[in-house]
C-alpha positions, 0 to 999 in steps of 0.5 A, a space after each residue: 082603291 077601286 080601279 075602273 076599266 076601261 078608264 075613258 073613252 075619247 071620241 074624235 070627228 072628222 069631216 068627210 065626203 060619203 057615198 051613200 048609194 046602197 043597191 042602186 039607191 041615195 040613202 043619206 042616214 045614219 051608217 054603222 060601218 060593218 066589216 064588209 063596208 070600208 071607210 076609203 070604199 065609202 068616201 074620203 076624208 076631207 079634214 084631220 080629226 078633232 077630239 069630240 069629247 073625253 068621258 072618263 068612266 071614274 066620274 060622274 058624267 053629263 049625259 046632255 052633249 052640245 058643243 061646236 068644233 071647227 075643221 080646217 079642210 084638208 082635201 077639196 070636195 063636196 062635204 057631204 058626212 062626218 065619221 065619228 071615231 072612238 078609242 078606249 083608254 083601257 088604263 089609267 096611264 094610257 098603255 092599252 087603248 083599243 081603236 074603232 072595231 066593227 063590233 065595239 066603237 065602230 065608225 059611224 057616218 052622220 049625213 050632212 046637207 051637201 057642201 063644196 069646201 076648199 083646201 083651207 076653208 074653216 066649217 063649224 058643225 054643231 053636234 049634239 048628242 044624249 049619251 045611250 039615246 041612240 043614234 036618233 039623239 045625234 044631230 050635227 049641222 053647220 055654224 054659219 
């Protein structure tokens, strides 16, 4: 039997507030955190994180992703971005599993369009995505 690894990756969202001043200057894009940024140094986390999607690697696998997830807002503040994290399943039974590293599933801010949540509120955001189209194929906004 042919034995696949890593098994599965599973990616998880959650809602944040993002500082996205660079020398001076507001650049609302995509960001790729490197091992100088800093998650709390870029902004707070204002919801806990949802399981975006599981890919299992043994099974083929739709590249077309469009769902919609709701967040229950943890923290007050002014919504502004959403950390997307990953971790690989290295095995089958799930012993070995590697989180977000700068050079291997690393965070990366999506830039929404500024919104002030309460502790409590409950904010739907669409996200759609081709699997290897790169950043460009990542678009997330709210379901009002």
């Amino acid at each position: 039997q042919t034995v696949i690894i890593p098994a599965k990756q599973e990616n998880y969202l959650e809602l944040a507030n993002t500082n996205f001043e660079i020398y001076g200057f507001t650049m609302k894009m995509i960001r790729h955190l490197w091992p100088y940024d800093d998650k709390k140094s870029m902004g707070g986390s204002l919801s806990s994180k949802v399981l975006l999607s599981s890919v299992a690697f043994s099974q083929k696998n739709n590249l077309q992703f469009d769902k919609t997830l709701e967040f229950t807002i943890s923290n007050s503040g002014l919504l502004n971005s959403i950390f997307l994290t990953s971790k690989i399943i290295v095995d089958r039974e799930g012993a070995i599993v590697l989180g977000s590293t700068h050079s291997l599933n690393p965070i990366v801010i999506v830039p929404l369009k500024d919104r002030q949540v309460t502790t409590g509120d409950k904010i739907k955001i669409n996200i759609k995505h081709t699997f290897g189209g790169g950043y460009e194929s990542l678009l997330a906004d709210y379901v009002d």
